[in-house]
N, C-alpha and C positions, 0 to 999 in steps of 0.2 A: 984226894977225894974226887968223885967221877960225880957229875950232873947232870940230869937228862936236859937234853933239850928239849925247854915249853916255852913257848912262844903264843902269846893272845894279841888279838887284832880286829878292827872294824873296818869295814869299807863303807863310804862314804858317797853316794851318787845321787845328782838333783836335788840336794838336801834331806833325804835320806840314810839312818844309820842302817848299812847292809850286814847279818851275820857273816862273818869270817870263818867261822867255825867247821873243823875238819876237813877244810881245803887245803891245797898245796898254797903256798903262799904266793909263786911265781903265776899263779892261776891267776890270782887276783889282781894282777898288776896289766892293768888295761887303760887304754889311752883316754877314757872319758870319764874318770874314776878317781878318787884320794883315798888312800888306805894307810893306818895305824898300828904297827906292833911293836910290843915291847916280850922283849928276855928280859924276865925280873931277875935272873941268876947270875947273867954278863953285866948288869944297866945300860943295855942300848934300845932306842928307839927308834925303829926306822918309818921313816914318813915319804908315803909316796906319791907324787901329784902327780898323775897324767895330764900329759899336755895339752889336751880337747875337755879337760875337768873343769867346771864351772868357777868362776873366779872364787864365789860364796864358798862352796866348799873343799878349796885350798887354802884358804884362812880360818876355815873352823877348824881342819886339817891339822895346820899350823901350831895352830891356838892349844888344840887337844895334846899334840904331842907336845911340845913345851911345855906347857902345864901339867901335863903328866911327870916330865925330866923332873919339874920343882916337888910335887908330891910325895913322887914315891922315891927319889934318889938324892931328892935334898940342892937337884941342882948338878948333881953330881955325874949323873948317867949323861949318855954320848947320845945325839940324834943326829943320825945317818940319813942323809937327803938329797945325796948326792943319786941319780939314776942310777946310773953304773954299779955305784957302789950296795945301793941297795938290793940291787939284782945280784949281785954274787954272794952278798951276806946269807940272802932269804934261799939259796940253793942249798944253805946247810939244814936246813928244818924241811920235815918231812909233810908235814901238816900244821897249821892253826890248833894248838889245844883247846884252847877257850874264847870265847871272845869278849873285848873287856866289857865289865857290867856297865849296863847300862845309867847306874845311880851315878859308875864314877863318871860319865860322858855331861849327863845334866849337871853335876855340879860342876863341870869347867864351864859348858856350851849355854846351860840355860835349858 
């Protein structure tokens, strides 16, 4: 059986939740910046901190994708944090399908 690849995501800047939606994923990945996607089809979650990114939000960052891993995969899904690695994962997605709702972001974040 064949699955497309859908990939949903937030970016995360100043405290700010940024839509993700229908950008390239390596778009998003900018040095002063944290952004969140998940493949609910694979269970990976990939979490990206730019280095110049505010302390605050690579810990809501943090927080959002871990708490996600327990949600929706039981613990079970893979989160990918490593730089490197999340740049060559997100080369296979063509775009951001959706970006995650916002109910699920408040009930981790607050």
């Amino acid at each position: 059986m064949v699955y497309a690849m859908a990939l949903r995501g937030i970016v995360i800047s100043r405290g700010e939740i940024i839509s993700a939606k229908d950008n390239s994923p390596n778009s998003l990945l900018k040095e002063d910046v944290t952004a969140v996607f998940i493949d609910d089809v694979r269970g990976k979650i990939f979490l990206w901190s730019g280095r110049k990114a505010k302390v605050t939000d690579k810990f809501r960052a943090a927080r959002l994708a871990h708490m996600l891993n327990w949600k929706l995969f039981g613990g079970a899904g893979k989160v990918i944090q490593n730089e490197e690695d999340v740049k060559v994962e997100l080369q296979k997605y063509h775009r951001v399908d959706d970006d995650i709702p916002r109910t699920e972001i408040a009930s981790i974040l607050g």
